[in-house]
SEVEXGU-110256 format. One record per residue (C-alpha): x, y, z; residue in one letter. Coordinates in steps of 0.25 Angstrom, whole numbers, plus 5000, padded with zeros to 4 digits. Layout:
SEVEXGU-110256
XYZA/...
END
This chain:
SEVEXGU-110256
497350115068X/497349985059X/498050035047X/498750155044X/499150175026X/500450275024X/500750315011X/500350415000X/498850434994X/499250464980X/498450514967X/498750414958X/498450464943X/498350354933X/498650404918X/498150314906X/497550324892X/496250354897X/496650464906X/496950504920X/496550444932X/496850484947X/496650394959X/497050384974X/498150284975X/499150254989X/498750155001X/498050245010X/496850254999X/496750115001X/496650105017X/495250155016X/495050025015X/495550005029X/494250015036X/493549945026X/494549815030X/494249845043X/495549905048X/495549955062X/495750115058X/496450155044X/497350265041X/498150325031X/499450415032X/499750485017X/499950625013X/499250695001X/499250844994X/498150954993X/498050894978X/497350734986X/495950744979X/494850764989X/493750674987X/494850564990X/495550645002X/493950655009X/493750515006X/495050475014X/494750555025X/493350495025X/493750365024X/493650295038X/495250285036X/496150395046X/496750495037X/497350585048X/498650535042X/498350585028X/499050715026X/498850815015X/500050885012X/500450975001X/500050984987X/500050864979X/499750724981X/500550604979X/500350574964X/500650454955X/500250444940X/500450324933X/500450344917X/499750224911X/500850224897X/501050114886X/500749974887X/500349994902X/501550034908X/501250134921X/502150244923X/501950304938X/502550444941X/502350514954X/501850654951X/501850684965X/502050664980X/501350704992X/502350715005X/502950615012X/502450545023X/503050565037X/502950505049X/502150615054X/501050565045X/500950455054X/499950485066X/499950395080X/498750315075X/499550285062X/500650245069X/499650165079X/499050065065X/499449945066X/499849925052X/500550025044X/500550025030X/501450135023X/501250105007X/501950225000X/501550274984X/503150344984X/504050344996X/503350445002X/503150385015X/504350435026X/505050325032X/504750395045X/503450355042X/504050205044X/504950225055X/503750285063X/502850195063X/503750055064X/503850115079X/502450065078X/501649935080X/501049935066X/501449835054X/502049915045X/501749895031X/502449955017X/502049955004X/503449944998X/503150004982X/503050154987X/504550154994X/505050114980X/504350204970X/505150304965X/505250384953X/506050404941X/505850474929X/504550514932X/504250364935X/503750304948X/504650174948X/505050064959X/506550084964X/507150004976X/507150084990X/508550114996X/507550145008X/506950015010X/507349945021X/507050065029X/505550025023X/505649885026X/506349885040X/505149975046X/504049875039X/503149755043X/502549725028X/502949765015X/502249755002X/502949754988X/502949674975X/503749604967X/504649734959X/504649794971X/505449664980X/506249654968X/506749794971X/506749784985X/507949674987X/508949604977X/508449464981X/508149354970X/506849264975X/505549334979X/505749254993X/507149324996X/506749464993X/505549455003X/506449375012X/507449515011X/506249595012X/505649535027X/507149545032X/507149695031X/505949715039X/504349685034X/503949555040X/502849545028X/503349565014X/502149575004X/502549534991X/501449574981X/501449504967X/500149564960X/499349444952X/500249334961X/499849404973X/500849434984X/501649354994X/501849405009X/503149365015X/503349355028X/504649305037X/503949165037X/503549135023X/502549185012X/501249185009X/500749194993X/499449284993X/498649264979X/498049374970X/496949414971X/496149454957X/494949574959X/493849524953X/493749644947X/495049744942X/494949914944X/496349934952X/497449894958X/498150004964X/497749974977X/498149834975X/499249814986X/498649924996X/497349864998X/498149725000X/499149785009X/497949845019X/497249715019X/498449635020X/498749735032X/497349725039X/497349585038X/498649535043X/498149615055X/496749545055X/497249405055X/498549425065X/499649425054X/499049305046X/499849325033X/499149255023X/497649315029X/498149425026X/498749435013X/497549375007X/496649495013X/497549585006X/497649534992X/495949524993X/496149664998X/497149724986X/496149634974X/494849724982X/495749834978X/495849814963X/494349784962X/494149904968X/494050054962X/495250094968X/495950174979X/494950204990X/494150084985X/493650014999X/493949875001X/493249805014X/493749695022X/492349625020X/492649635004X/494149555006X/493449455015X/492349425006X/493549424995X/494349325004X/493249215006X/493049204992X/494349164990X/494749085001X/
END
């Protein structure tokens, strides 16, 4: 196994002035396009209720991905709905949430990927779950925005994490933004907080700055990756899964070649907003082609 995604599939329920709209939201929906970028074996660890609709539960188990890690259990779902109010401010609130994910979840041929990527929608991954497998080989990669979701006042909001060099000690690469590294440590200047950061564990600190592109940091200096604009616009919310799977697959490919592959990620997240959305199937022939137009 290649690739192994951990972390909530969640209905994820958008309210607007034209109505009500539910889709699939969460990093494992995006693996699917794991075998389509030509991992070497794909699979998923999440948890879901009774309530996960069925045409998308047979089309996960129908995939190509492995889904023995995908457990259904109990009544409800993981559930956000984000209310579109005035002047286009989002409010997210968190109606409900499947059980937590344990290191039981985590099968031997999970444990045998050699990348790890535990991207959770609201702390609802166990940090046994990340104990366990850094007594593996794997690169273990974290999605940080899901360990500092909390809500208050019927609100989902960003908090710092009293937790979170638990998080960081146990990780290889880590991806956050800007709000998010400004909660994170006290320091002044972009290049100290990372420099904080890579001290406390993850060798690779991906710092994602939407339209200006994103940064990745390592121990031995920086490299500036650009933005790349979708020809055409449909969604965004699978923006920085899709760049983390191919940034992931490609770092791989190219025997840690940083700059290799943070340019296939950004290709790979722009595919994502042109696409229709979670499940969407982006091929590693698509992001070449892309590539060679660019460079």
């Amino acid at each position: 196994m290649e690739l192994t995604v951990v972390g909530h599939l969640f209905r994820d329920i958008r309210v607007t002035k034209q109505g009500i709209k539910e889709t699939l939201g969460g990093a494992p929906i995006y693996a699917l396009s794991g075998p389509t970028l030509e991992a070497n074996g794909t699979s998923i660890v999440s948890c879901i209720g009774s309530d996960f609709p069925e045409p998308a539960y047979r089309r996960l188990t129908q995939s190509g991905v492995d889904t023995s890690g995908l457990y259904q259990m109990g009544p409800k779902t993981t559930t956000i709905v984000t209310t579109m109010g005035e002047e286009g401010k989002k409010i997210r609130s968190l109606q409900s949430l499947a059980p937590k994910i344990t290191k039981e979840f985590l099968l031997p041929h999970h444990l045998d990927s050699t990348i790890i990527y535990f991207s959770p929608i609201y702390r609802e991954i166990s940090k046994s779950c990340f104990t366990k497998a850094a007594a593996t080989e794997a690169i273990l990669a974290l999605d940080l925005k899901g360990i500092l979701y909390q809500e208050e006042d019927n609100e989902i909001q960003i908090v710092s994490c009293p937790d979170l060099d638990f998080y960081l000690g146990y990780i290889n690469v880590l991806v956050l933004d800007q709000l998010e590294l400004s909660l994170i440590t006290e320091r002044v200047t972009e290049q100290e907080a990372i420099d904080d950061v890579l001290r406390k564990g993850p060798f690779i600190v991906i710092l994602m700055k939407d339209e200006l592109g994103s940064s990745i940091y390592t121990h031995h200096g920086k490299e500036d990756i650009p933005y790349i604009i979708p020809s055409r616009f449909r969604d965004d919310r699978g923006y920085i899964h899709m760049y983390m799977i191919g940034f992931l697959l490609e770092f791989l490919r190219t025997g840690g070649n940083i700059s290799a592959a943070g340019h296939f990620g950004a290709v790979c997240g722009s595919a994502s907003m042109e696409s229709f959305g979670a499940g969407s199937l982006i091929s590693r022939y698509q992001i070449e082609r892309k590539l060679r137009t660019l460079y």
